[in-house]
C-alpha positions, 0 to 999 in steps of 0.5 A: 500500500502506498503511504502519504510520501508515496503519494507525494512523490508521483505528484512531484513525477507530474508537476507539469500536469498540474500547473497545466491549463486545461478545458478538462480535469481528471481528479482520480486513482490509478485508472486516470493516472495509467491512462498516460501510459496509452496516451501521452497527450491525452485530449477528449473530444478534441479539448486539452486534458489535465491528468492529475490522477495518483496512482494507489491514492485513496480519496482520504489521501488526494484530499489531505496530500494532494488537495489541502496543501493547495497542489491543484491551482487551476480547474477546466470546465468540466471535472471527472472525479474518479476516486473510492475503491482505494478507500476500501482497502486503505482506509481504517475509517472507510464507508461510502459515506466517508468517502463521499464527505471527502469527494465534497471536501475536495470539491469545497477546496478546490472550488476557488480555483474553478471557472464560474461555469465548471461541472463536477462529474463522479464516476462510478467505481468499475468492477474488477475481475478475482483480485484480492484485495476487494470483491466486486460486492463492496465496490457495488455496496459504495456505487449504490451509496454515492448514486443514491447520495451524490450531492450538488455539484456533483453529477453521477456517471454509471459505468460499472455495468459498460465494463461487466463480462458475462459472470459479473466481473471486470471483462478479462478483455479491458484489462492488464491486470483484473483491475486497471484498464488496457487499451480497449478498456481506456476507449470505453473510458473515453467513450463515456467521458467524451458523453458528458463534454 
């Protein structure tokens, strides 16, 4: 599991992105984060991106390491928040409900640095597929909490279901691993973001 140092150290890696200007932002884990390594410049529907996600990161962790210190200095228009499942494994006080205080507190914090028309996308959490650290049923016990319980600003985005093989599992086809997406996983990614721009 990868501390707050951790953490810290891959936002160093990405300075870059973060002081970079962009109509889209992606606030986020690991399936952000490895979305750079398909796509160098990464644009969705032809609009400049700032991928700011942190691999291994749980939300507790992007708003206390990465947040509060102020290390996010510019919003685009639109904000995909991609964070949750890393809570369930990392964090002693974990609930849905814990998480989704802290996506708010991420919002409240960040809002100064918002454009006066900025919108506020969450994902849900995609399934995996016989990994070990979390099962399929808690990461669907906390996309029932947040659909149900996703307060304004935010605007929920289902994509759990649009990643599913036959068995109920992260499709083996969309992955390198059971849990972070390959190439054909990134362009259902890109398919359902590019929906909301």
């Amino acid at each position: 599991m990868l501390n707050d140092q951790d953490i810290f150290n891959r936002y160093k890696t990405k300075q870059v992105e973060f002081k970079k200007r962009a109509n889209v932002t992606l606030i986020g884990h690991s399936l952000f984060d490895m979305w750079e390594g398909f796509e160098k410049t990464l644009t969705l529907k032809g609009l400049s991106v700032a991928n700011l996600g942190i691999s291994g990161t749980s939300t507790r962790q992007y708003l206390d390491v990465i947040v509060k210190p102020k290390h996010i200095q510019h919003l685009g228009k639109t904000v995909f928040i991609f964070l949750g499942v890393n809570d369930i494994v990392k964090e002693p006080n974990y609930s849905p409900q814990q998480v989704l205080d802290w996506i708010s507190q991420i919002i409240e914090e960040t809002e100064p640095f918002a454009l006066p028309n900025t919108r506020y996308f969450l994902l849900e959490a995609t399934p995996v597929n016989h990994i070990e650290t979390v099962a399929n049923t808690d990461i669907q016990a906390m996309n029932t909490y947040f659909k149900a319980h996703c307060p304004a600003p935010l605007t929920f985005i289902p994509t759990y279901e649009k990643f599913l093989d036959n068995e109920g599992n992260l499709d083996r086809c969309l992955t390198i691993d059971g849990l972070h997406y390959n190439e054909k996983g990134y362009a259902i990614l890109r398919e359902i973001l590019e929906t909301y721009l």
